[in-house]
C-alpha positions in Angstrom: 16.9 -13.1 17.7 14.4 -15.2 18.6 14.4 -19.4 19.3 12.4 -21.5 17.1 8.9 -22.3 17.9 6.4 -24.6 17.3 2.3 -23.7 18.8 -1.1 -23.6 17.5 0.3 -26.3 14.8 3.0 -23.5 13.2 6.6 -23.4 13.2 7.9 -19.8 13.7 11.8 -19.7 12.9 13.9 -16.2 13.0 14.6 -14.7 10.0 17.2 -12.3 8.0 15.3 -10.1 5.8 17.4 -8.8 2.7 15.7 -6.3 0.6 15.7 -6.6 -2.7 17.3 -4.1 -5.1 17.4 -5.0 -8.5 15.1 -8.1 -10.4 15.7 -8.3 -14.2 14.8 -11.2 -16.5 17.4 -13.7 -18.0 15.9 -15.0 -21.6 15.2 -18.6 -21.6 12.9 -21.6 -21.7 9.0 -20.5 -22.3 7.6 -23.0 -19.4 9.3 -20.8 -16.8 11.6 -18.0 -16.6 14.5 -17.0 -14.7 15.5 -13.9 -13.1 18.3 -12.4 -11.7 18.0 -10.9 -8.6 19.9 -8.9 -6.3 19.6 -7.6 -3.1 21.6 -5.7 0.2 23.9 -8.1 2.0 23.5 -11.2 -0.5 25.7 -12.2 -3.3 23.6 -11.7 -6.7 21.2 -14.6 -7.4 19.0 -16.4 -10.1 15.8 -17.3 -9.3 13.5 -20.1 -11.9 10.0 -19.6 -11.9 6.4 -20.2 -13.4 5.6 -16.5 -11.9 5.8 -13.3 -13.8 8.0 -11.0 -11.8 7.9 -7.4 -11.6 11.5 -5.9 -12.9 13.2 -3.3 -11.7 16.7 -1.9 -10.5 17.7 1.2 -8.6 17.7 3.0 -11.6 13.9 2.3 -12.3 12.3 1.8 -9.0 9.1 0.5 -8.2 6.2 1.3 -5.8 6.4 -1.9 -3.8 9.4 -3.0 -1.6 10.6 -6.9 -1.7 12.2 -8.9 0.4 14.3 -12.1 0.2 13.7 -14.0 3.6 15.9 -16.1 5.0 15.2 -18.9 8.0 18.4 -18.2 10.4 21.0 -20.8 10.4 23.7 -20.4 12.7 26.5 -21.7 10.3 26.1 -18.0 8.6 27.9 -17.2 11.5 31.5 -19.0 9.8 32.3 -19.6 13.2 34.5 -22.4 14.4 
């Protein structure tokens, strides 16, 4: 894994990459919309936003492949 670093006037941090398996819409508010979101290695998730997402689940795939990205934090680690 690689150290943070900061040149040419960009931070560059390591990352975890979890790929996304399932995104289905929860019904709600009108002004944004939340999904729920799943994906290897993570606990399920909701995510709110003003985006339209595409949905999809193992059982109807899509074209594209998405990733959740993660900065690395050390504490992931549980370690004393």
């Amino acid at each position: 894994m690689n150290t943070p670093l900061f040149a040419n006037c960009r931070l560059r941090l390591p990352c975890i990459a979890f790929r996304v398996t399932e995104v289905k819409r929860r019904p709600g508010h009108v002004a944004h919309s939340t999904y729920g979101v799943k994906a290897d290695g993570l606990r399920d998730l909701l995510i709110t936003t003003d985006e339209t997402l595409i949905q999809f689940s193992r059982a109807r795939r899509t074209r594209q492949t998405f990733f959740l990205i993660r900065p690395w934090d050390r504490r992931l680690l549980e370690l004393p």
